[in-house]
KEDO-128450 format. One line per 3 residues: their letters; for each residue z, y, x of C-alpha. Coordinates in nm, 4 decimals. Layout:
residues N
A = Z:Y:X; ... .
***
This chain:
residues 485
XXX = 0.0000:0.0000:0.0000; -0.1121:0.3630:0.1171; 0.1737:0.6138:0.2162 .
XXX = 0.0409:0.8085:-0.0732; 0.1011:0.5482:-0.3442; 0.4094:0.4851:-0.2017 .
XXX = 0.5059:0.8350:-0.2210; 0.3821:0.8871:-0.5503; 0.5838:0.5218:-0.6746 .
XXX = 0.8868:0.6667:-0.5315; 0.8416:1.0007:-0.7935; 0.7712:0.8084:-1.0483 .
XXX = 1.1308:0.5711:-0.9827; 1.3143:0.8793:-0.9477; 1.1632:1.0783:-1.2264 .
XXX = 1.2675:0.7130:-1.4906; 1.6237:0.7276:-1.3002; 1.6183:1.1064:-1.3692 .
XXX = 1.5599:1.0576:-1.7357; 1.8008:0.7514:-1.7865; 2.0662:0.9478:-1.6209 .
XXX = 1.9977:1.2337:-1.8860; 2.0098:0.9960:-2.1377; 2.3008:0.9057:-2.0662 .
XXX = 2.4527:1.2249:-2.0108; 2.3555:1.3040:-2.3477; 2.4655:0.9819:-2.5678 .
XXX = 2.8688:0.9794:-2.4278; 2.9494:1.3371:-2.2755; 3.0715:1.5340:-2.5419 .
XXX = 3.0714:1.3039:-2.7978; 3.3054:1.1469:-3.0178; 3.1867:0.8275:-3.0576 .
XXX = 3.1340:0.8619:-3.4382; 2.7821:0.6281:-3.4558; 2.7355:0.7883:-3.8542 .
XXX = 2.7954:1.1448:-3.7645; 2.5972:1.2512:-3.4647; 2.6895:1.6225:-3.5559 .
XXX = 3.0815:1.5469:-3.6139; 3.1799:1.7940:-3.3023; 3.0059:2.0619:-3.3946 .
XXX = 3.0538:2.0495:-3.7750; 3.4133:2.0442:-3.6101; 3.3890:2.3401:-3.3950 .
XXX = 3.4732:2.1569:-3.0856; 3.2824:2.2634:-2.7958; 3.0670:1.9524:-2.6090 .
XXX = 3.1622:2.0631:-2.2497; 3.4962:2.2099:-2.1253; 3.5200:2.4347:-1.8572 .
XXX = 3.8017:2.5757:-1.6372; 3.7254:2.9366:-1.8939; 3.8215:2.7302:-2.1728 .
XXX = 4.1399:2.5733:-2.0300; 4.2349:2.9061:-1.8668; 4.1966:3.0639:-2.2271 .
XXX = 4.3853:2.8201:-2.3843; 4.6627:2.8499:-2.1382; 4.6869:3.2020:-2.1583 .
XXX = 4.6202:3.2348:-2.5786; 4.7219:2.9377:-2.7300; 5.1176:2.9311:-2.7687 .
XXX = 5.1093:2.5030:-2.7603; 4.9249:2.5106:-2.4332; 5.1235:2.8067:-2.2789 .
XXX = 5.4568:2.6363:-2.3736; 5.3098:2.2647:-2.2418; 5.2310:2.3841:-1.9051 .
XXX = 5.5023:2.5608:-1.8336; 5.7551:2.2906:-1.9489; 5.5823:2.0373:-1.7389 .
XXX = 5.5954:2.2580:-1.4044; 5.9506:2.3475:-1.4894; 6.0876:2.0240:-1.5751 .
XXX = 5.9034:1.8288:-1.2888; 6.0524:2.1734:-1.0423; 6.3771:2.1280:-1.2043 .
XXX = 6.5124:2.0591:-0.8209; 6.3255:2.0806:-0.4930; 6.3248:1.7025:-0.2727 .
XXX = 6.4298:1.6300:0.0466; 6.2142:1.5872:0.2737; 6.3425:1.3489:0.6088 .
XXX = 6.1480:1.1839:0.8829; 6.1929:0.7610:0.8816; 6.2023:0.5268:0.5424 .
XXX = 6.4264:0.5856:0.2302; 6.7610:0.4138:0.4340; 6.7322:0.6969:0.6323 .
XXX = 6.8888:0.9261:0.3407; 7.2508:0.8433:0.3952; 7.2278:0.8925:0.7943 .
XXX = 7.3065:1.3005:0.8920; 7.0187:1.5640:0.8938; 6.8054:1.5278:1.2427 .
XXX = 6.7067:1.8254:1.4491; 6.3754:1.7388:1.2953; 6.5216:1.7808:0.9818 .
XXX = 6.6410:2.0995:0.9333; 6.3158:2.2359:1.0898; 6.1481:2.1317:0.8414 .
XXX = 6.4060:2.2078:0.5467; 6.4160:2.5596:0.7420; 6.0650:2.5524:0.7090 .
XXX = 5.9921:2.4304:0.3253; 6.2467:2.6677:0.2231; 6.0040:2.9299:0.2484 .
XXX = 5.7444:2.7282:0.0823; 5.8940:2.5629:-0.2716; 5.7805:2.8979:-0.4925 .
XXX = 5.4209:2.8656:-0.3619; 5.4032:2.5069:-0.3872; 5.5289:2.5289:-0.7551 .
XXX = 5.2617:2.8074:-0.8389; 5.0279:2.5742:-0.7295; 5.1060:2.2789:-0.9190 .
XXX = 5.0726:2.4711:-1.2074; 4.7562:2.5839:-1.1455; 4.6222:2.2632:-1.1165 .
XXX = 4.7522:2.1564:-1.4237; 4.4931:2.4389:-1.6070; 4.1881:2.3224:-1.4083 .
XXX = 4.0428:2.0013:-1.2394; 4.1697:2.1100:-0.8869; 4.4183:2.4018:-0.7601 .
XXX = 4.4844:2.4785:-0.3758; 4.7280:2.6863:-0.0961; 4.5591:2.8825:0.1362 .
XXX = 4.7708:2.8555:0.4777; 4.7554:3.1686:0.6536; 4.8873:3.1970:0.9869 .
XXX = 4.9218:3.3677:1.3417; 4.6936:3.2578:1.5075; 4.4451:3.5242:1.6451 .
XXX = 4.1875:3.3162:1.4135; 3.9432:3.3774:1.1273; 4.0118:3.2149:0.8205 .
XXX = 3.6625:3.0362:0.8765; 3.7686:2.8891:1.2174; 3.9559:2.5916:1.3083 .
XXX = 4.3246:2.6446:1.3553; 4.4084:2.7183:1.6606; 4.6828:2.4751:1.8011 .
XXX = 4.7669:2.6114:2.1026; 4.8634:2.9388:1.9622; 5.0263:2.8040:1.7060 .
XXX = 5.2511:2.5996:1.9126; 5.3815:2.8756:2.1114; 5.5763:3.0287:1.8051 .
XXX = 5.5659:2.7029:1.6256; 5.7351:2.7588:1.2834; 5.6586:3.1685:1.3035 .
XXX = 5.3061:3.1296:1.2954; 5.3339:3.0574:0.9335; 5.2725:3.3622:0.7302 .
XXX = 5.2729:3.2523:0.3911; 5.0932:3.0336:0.1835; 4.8608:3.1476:-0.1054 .
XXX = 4.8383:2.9548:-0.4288; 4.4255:2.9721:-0.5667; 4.2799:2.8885:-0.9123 .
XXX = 3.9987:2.6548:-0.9376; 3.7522:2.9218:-1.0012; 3.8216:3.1187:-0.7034 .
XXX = 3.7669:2.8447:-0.4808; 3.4076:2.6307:-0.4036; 3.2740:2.3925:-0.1441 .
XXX = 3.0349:2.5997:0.0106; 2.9117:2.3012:0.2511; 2.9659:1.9051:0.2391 .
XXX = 3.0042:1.6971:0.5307; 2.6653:1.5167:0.5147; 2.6986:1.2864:0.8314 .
XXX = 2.8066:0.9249:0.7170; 2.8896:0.8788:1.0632; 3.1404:1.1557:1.0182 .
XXX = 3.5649:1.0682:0.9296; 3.5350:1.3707:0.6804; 3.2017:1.2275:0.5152 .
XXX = 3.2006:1.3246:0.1559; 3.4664:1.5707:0.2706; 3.4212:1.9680:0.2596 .
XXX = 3.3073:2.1093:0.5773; 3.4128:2.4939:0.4313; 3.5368:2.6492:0.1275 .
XXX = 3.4255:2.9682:-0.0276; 3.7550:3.1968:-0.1494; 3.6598:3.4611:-0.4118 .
XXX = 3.9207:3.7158:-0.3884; 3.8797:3.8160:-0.7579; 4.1875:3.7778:-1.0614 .
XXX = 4.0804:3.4935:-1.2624; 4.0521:3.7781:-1.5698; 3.7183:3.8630:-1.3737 .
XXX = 3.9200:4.2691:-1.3869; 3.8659:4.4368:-1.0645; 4.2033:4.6691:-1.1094 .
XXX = 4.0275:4.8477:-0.8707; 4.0366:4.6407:-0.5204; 3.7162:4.5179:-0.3774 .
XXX = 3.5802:4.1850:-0.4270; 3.5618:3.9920:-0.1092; 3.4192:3.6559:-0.0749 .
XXX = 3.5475:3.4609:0.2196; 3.4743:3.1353:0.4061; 3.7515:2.9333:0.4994 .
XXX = 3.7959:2.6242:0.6914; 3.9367:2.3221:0.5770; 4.2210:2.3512:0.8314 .
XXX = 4.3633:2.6706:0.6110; 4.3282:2.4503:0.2410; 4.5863:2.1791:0.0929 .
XXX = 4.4024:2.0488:-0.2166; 4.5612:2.0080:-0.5071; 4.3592:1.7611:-0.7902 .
XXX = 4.5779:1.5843:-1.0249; 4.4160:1.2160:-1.1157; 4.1079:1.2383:-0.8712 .
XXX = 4.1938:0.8891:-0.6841; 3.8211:0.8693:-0.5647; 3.9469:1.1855:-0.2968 .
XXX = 3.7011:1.4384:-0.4732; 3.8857:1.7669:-0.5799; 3.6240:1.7839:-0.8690 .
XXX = 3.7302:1.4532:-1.0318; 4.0925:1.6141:-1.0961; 4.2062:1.5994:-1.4609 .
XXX = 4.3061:1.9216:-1.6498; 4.6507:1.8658:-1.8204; 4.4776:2.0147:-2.1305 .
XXX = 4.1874:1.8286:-2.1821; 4.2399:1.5338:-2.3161; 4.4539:1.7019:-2.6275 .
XXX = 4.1984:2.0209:-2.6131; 4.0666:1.9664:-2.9317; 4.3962:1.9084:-3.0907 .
XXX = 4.5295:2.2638:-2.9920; 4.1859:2.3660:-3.1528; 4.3194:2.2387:-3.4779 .
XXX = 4.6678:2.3652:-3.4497; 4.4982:2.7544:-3.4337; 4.2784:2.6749:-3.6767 .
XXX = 4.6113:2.5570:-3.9254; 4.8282:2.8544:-3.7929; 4.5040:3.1126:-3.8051 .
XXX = 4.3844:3.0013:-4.1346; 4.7887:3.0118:-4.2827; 4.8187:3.3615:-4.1339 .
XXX = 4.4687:3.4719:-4.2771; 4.5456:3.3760:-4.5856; 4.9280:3.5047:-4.6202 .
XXX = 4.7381:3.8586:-4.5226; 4.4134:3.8204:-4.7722; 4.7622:3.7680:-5.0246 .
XXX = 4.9297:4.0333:-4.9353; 4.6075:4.3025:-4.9346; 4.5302:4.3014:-5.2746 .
XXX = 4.1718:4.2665:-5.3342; 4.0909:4.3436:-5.7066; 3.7898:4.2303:-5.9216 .
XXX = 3.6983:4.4854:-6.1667; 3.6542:4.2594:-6.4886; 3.4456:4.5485:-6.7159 .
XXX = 3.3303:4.4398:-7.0908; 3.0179:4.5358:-7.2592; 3.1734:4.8244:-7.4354 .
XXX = 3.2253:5.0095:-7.1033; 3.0611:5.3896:-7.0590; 2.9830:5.3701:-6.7116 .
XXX = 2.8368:5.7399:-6.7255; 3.1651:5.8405:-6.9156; 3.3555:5.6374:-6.6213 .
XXX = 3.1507:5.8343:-6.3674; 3.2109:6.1420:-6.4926; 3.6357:6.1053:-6.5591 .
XXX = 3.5708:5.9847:-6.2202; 3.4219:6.3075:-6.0814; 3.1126:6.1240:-5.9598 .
XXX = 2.7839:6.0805:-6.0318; 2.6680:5.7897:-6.2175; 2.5013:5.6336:-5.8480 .
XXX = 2.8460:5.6812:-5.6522; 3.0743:5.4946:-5.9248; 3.0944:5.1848:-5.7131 .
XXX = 3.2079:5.3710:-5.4208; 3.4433:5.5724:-5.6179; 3.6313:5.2463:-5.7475 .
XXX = 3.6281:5.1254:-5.3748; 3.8300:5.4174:-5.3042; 4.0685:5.3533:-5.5328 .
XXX = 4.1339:5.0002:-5.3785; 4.1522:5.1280:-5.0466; 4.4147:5.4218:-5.2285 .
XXX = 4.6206:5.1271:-5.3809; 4.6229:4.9159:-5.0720; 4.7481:5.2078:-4.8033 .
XXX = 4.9935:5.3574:-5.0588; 5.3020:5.2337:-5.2980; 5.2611:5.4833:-5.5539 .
XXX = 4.8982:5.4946:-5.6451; 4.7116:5.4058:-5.9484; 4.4395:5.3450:-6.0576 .
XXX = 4.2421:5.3525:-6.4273; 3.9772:5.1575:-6.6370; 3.7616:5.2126:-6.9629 .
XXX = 3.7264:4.8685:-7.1604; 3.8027:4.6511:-6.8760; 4.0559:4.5085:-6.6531 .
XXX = 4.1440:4.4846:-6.2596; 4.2837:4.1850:-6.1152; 4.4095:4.0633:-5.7741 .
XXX = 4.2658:3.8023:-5.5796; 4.4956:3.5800:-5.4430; 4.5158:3.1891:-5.3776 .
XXX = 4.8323:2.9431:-5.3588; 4.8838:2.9116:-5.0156; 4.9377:2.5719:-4.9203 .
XXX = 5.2535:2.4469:-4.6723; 5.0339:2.4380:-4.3487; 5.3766:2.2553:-4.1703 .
XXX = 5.2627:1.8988:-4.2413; 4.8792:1.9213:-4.0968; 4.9921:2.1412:-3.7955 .
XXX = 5.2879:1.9126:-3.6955; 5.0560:1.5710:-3.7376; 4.7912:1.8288:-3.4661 .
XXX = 5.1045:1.9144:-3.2610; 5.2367:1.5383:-3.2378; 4.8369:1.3887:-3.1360 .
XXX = 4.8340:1.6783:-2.8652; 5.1880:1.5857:-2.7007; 5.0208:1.2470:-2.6877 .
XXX = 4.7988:1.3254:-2.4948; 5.0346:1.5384:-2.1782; 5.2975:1.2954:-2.2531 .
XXX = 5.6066:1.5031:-2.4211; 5.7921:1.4434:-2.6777; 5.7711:1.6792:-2.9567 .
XXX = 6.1115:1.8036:-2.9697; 6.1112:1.8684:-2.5595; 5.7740:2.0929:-2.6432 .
XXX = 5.8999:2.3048:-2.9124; 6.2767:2.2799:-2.8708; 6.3704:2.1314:-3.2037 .
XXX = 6.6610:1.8534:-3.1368; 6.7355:1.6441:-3.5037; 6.9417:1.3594:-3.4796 .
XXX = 7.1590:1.2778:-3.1448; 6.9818:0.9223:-3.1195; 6.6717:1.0100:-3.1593 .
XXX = 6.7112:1.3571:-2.9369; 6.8856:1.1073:-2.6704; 6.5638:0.8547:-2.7166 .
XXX = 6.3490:1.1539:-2.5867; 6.5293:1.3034:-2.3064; 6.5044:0.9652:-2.1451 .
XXX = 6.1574:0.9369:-2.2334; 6.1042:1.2977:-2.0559; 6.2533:1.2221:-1.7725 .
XXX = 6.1127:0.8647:-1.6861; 5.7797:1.0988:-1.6971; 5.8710:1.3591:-1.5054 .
XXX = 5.9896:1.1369:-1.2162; 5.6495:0.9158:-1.2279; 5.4973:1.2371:-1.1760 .
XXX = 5.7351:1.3288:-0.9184; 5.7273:1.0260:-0.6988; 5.3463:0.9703:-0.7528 .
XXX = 5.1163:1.2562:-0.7113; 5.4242:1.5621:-0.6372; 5.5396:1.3321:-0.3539 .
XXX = 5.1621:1.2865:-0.2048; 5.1265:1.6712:-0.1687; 5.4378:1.7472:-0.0030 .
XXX = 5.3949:1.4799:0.2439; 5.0497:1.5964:0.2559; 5.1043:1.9736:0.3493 .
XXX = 5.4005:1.8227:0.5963; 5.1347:1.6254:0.7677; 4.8663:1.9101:0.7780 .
XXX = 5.1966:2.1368:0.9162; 5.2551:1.8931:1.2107; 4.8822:1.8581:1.2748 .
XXX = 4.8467:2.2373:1.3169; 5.1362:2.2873:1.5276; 5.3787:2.4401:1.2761 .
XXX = 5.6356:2.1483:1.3135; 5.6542:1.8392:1.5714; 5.5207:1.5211:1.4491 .
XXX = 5.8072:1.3046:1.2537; 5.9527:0.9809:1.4738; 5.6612:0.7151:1.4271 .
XXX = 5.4633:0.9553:1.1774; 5.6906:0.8674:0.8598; 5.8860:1.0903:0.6379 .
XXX = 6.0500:1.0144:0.2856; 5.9933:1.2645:0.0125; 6.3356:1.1766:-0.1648 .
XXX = 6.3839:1.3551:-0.5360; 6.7147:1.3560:-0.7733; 6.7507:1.0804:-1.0189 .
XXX = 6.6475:1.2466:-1.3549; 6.8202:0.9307:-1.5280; 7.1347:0.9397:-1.3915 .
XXX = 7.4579:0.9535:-1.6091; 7.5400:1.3141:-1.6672; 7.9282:1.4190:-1.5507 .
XXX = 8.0715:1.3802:-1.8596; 7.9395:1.0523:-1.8754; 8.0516:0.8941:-1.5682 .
XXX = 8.3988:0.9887:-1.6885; 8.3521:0.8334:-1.9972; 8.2289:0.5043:-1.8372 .
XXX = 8.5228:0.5444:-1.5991; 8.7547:0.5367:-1.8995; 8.6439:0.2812:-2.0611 .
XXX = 8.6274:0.0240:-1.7246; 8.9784:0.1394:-1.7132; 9.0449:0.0509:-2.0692 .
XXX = 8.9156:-0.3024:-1.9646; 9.1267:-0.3345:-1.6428; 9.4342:-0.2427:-1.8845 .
XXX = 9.3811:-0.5116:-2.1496; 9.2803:-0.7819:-1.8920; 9.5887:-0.7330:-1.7235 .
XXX = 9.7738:-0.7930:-2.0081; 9.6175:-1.0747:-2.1375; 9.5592:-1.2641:-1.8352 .
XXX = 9.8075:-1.1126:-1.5774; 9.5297:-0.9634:-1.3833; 9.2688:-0.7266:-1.4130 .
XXX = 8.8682:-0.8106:-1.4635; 8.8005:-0.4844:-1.2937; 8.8946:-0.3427:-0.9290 .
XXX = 8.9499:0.0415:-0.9075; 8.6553:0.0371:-0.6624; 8.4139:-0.0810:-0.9372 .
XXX = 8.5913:0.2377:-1.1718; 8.5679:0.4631:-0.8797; 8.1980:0.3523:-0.8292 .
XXX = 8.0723:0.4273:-1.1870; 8.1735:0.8197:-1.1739; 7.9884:0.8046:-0.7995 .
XXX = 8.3279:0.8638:-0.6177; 8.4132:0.7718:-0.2887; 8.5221:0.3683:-0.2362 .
XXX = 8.8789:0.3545:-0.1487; 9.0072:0.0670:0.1444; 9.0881:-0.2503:-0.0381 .
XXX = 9.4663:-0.2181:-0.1242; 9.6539:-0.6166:-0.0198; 10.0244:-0.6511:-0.1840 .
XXX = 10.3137:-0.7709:0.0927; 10.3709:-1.1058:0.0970; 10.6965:-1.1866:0.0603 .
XXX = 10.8551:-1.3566:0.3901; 10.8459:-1.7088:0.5024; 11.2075:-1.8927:0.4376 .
XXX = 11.1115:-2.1573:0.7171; 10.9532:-1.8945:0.9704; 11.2508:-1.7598:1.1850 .
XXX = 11.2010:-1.3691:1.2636; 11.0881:-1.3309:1.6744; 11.3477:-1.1119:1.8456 .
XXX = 11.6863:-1.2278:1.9549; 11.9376:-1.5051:1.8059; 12.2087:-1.2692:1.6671 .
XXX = 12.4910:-1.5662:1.7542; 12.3456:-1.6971:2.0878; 12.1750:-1.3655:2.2417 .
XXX = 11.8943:-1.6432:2.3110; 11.4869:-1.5277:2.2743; 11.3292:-1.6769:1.9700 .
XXX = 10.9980:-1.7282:1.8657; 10.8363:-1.7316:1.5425; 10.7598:-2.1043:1.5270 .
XXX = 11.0752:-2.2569:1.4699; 10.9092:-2.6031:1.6220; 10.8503:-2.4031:1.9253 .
XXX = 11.0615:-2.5126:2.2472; 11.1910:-2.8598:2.0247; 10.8903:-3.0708:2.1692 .
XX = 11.0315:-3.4629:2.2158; 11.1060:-3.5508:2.5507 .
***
């Protein structure tokens, strides 16, 4: 085969992939699955393609959004880790030199860290922006041996980015390359997300990925675009709950505004109208618009017909709490969190105890899973620029606080009731079925040394010392010395 028909085969293979790919594209993305109802998203008003503008809107409009974001970075934030160099054993053992460099170090770095995570929760990807001393351009490696003269001090501050202000503007192409697949450099538009000036200059700048921690929620394959937005798999839910609230709202006003329909019967004068009126016959319309706008900006207005009637338009308004609550529930699906956690409504201790566990076994998945992996992440990129020396054998632990431990007040409640154990199982059997050390270890107190009773003395075992009647030595085995001769 010629080089030409092989050239024009190979089109033609990619132009039939092209098309199946588009296909594709078209039959699932955006779709709801609904075979009968091809239509059923738009009829719907939900929009076929998300974007970070419609997450970003929703996070700063939407009240359910708002609220679900910022109880998710707050309760996951609740406390700030410890961060050590070895394995998790390590944690009892005393802070290492290493240690408080690094706590020294982080402490300057939690608030930033936080911003971040939040910011990736509204869009696929977030990221901090290191900046540091280091007589470099942001597009330039970091430079290492600068750095490690002033070690920790070359650390100005780190900058917390949206996803639209930062891009790949090149890929690592070479697949002979560590970093293939990787960003070679980011673009940084130094813009508010609003897209308002406030009058500073727009500056776009390159930066290298030296300067970047990427932050991308649920993107396992290592791409920052396959992060998942905390918002979109409920997005069209927190559509419905406007629509319930908006509609409620519009209607309670359309109520309240009076609009009147002029009822007039066939005996009506309209020229006589017009002319009590003070109009001419052409303007009477407008002239009874008037009075509707007179009665609706004023208490004490009136307002007068000739053989007919005026009457307000107004509708029952029906109790939007059941169809925006069944919206709100299928949304806090979707983040997880329970209902009561998003809105703050506690009913019934059980059931309010039920979902503060709940909470908290998800807030400590997310804290040991992808929290954990940035934080040792931005450690790791800290000891590879020179900020910090490199942990012993390159390990650290990322150690949070048990969300599901037993509050104060009930260790001591669990304390008193081992102790009300220990009390009737002495009684009834002469001894206890509980040490103090077990009590002492349910509130988390410190273990006490084991406590042995005296034994009372041997009656056969003479005391060592000297025979008060002979002045002789004796021993404390009173066989000793008597051996048969």
């Amino acid at each position: 085969m010629t080089p030409d028909k092989l050239n024009a085969l190979s089109v033609a293979i990619n132009s039939l992939a092209e098309g199946r790919a588009r296909a594709l594209y078209g039959q699932y993305v955006g779709k709801s699955g609904n075979t009968k109802r091809q239509r059923i998203y738009q009829e719907f008003g939900y929009p076929n393609h998300l974007t970070f503008d419609d997450f970003y809107n929703a996070y700063e409009r939407n009240a359910i959004a708002g609220a679900a974001v910022k109880r998710m970075a707050d309760g996951c934030w609740e406390d700030y880790p410890e961060v050590f160099e070895g394995e998790k054993s390590k944690d009892a053992e005393a802070e290492s030199e290493w240690d408080k460099k690094l706590k020294r170090l982080l402490k300057r770095c939690w608030k930033q860290i936080k911003d971040a995570d939040r910011r990736n929760m509204v869009g696929r990807y977030s990221a901090l922006l290191i900046q540091l001393r280091d007589s470099g351009r942001w597009s330039e490696p970091a430079n290492k041996t600068v750095i490690g003269r002033t070690a920790d001090k070359a650390l100005v501050k780190l900058i917390p980015v949206w996803e639209s202000q930062l891009d790949v503007s090149e890929w690592d192409t070479d697949p002979d390359s560590e970093s293939f697949g990787q960003p070679k450099m980011y673009s940084f538009t130094e813009l508010p997300v609003e897209g308002q000036q406030g009058g500073a200059p727009a500056r776009q700048i390159s930066i290298h990925p030296d300067r970047v921690i990427i932050l991308a929620e649920g993107a396992d394959d290592g791409l920052l675009t396959s992060g998942v937005p905390l918002l979109r798999p409920g997005y069209n839910k927190l559509l419905d709950i406007e629509k319930v609230s908006g509609g409620s709202s519009e209607g309670f006003l359309k109520n309240a505004s009076r609009q009147l329909n002029f009822a007039f019967s066939e005996k009506t004068d309209f020229r006589a109208l017009a002319a009590a009126l003070g109009v001419a016959d052409g303007d009477l319309a407008d002239a009874l618009n008037e009075q509707v706008v007179r009665l609706n900006q004023s208490t004490d207005a009136a307002t007068f017909m000739q053989a007919g009637s005026a009457e307000v338009l107004s509708v029952a308004a029906a109790d939007p709490e059941p169809t925006w609550r069944t919206s709100l529930s299928e949304f806090c699906a979707t983040i997880p969190m329970p209902v009561k956690i998003l809105i703050g409504q506690v009913t019934g201790e059980r059931a309010s105890s039920e979902d503060m566990k709940d909470w908290a076994r998800t807030r400590m998945s997310r804290r040991n899973g992808f929290l954990s992996d940035v934080i040792e992440t931005l450690v790791r990129r800290f000891w590879t620029i020179g900020l910090i020396a490199p942990a012993a054998n390159d390990e650290i632990t990322v150690s949070w606080s048990d969300l599901l431990a037993p509050s104060q007040a009930d260790r001591i409640d669990n304390m008193a009731k081992m102790a009300d154990v220990a009390q009737k199982t002495q009684q009834a059997f002469g001894r206890s079925a509980v040490k103090e050390n077990e009590i002492r270890a349910v509130g988390e107190l410190q273990t006490l040394p084991e406590y042995e009773p005296e034994q009372p003395p041997d009656p056969n075992k003479k005391p060592p010392g000297k025979d008060p009647l002979t002045d002789d030595e004796t021993t404390a085995d009173p066989n000793a010395g008597n051996t048969p001769q």
